[in-house]
RODOTOR-342313 format. One record per residue: residue in one letter; x, y, z of N, C-alpha, C in turn; residue number from 1; chain. Coordinates in steps of 0.02 Angstrom, whole numbers, plus 50000, padded with zeros to 5 digits. Example, Ala and Ser with C-alpha at 12.3 -4.5 7.8 and 13.67 -1.06 7.14 Angstrom:
# RODOTOR-342313
  type   n.xx   n.yy   n.zz  ca.xx  ca.yy  ca.zz   c.xx   c.yy   c.zz  seq  mol
     A  50660  49716  50390  50615  49775  50390  50660  49835  50390    1    A
     S  50642  49888  50354  50684  49947  50357  50645  50002  50394    2    A
This chain:
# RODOTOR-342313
  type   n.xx   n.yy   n.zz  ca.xx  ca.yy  ca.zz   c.xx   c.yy   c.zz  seq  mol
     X  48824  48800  49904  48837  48853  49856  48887  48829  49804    1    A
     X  48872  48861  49740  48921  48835  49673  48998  48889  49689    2    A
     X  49023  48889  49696  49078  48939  49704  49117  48934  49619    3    A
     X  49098  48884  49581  49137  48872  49547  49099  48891  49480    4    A
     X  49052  48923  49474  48996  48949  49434  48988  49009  49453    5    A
     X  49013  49051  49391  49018  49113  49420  48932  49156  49396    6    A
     X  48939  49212  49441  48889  49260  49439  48872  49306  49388    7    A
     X  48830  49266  49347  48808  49318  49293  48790  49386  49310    8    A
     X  48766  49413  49366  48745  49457  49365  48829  49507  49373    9    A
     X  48865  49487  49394  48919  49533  49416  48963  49532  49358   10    A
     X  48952  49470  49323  49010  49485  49258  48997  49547  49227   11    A
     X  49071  49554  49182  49086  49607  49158  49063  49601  49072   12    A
     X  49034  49627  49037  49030  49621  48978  49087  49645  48932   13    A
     X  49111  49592  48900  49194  49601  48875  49182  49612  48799   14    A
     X  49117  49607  48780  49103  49618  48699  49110  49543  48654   15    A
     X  49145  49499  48690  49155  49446  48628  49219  49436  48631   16    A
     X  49218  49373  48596  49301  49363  48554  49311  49454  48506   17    A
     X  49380  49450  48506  49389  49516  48458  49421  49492  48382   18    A
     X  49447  49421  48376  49459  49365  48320  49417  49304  48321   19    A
     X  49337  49311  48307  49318  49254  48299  49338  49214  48264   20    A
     X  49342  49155  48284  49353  49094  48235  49297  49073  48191   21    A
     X  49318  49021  48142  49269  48990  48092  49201  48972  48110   22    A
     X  49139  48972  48099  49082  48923  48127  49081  48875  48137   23    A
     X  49072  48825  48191  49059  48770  48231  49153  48752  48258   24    A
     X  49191  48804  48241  49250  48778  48291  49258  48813  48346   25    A
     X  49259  48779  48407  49251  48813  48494  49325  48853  48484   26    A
     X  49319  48896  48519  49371  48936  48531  49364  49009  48580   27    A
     X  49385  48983  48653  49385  49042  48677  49445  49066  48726   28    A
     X  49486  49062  48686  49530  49071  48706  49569  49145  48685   29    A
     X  49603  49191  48701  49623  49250  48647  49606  49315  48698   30    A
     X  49612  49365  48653  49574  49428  48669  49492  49454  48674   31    A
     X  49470  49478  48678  49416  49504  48695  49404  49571  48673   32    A
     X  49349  49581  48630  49336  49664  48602  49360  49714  48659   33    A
     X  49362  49685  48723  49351  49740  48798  49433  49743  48796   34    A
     X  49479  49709  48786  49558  49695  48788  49569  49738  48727   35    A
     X  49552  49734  48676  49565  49763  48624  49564  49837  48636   36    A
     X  49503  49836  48677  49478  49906  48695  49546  49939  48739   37    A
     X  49539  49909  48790  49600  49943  48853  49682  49955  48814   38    A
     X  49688  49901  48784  49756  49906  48732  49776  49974  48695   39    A
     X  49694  49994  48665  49707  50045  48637  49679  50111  48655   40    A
     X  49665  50098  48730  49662  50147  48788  49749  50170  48817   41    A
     X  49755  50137  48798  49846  50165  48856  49845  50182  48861   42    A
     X  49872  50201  48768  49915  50304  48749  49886  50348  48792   43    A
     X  49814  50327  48784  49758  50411  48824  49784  50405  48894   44    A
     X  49747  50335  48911  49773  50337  49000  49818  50357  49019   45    A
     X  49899  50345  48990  49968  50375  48993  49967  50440  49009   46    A
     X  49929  50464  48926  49948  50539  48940  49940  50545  49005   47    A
     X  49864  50518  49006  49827  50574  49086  49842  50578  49154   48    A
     X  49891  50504  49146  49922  50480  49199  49986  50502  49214   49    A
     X  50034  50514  49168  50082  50578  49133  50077  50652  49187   50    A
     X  50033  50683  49145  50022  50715  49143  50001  50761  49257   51    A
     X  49967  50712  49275  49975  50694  49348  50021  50674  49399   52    A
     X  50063  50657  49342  50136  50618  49367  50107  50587  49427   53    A
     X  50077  50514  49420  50059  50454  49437  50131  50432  49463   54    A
     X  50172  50414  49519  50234  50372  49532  50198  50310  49587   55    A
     X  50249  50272  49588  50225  50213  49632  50234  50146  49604   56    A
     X  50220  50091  49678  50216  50047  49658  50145  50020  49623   57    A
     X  50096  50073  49644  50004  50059  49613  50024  50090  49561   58    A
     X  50071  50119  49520  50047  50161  49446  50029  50134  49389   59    A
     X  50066  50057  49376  50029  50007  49327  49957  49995  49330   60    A
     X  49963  49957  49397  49884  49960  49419  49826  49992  49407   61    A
     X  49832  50062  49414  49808  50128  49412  49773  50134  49341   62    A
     X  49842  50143  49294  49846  50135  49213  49789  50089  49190   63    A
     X  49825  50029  49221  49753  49974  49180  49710  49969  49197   64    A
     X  49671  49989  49257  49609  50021  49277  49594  50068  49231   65    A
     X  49627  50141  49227  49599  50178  49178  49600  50137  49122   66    A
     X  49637  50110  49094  49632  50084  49017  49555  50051  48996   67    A
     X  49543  49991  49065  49488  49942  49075  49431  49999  49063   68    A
     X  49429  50053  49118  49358  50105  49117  49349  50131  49056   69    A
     X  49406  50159  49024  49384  50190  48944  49357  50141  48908   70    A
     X  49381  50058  48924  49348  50012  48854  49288  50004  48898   71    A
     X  49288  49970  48956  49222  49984  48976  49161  50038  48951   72    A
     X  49184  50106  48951  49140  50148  48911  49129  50160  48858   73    A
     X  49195  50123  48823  49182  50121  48725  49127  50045  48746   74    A
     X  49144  50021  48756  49075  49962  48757  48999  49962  48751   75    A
     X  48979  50019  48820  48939  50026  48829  48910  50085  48778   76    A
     X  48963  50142  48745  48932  50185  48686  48941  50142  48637   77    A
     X  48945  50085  48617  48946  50036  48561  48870  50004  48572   78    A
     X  48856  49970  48621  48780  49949  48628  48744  49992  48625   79    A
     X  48735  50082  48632  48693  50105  48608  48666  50112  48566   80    A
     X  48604  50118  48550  48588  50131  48477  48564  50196  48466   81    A
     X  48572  50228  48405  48587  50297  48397  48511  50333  48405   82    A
């Protein structure tokens, strides 16, 4: 078994670089439309997490899970087509 080749089927679709670079220069290094996404998931997650009064040592955790699921779902209402 390849252990070192990961599983397309289980990857996560991250959208892309979110700063592509120039044509024909490699670069993948950076953020990701899906990072971009969760980044500007917080505020919401906060509130909601706030708002629940979330305490703990899992409450970061928690947070960037929610953050990840909202870009996760801006992703997937982005590939739709109308």
């Amino acid at each position: 078994m390849n252990d070192h080749i990961p599983d397309v089927t289980k990857m996560i679709n991250d959208g892309g670089p979110a700063y592509p670079t120039p044509a024909g220069v490699q670069h993948n290094d950076g953020m990701t439309i899906r990072d971009v996404f969760a980044a500007a998931a917080l505020p919401v997650a906060w509130k909601a997490y706030e708002s629940f009064a979330v305490i703990g040592d899992n409450a970061n955790q928690e947070l960037a899970k929610a953050a990840y699921q909202i870009a996760d779902a801006m992703l997937k209402a982005k590939e739709a087509k109308p």
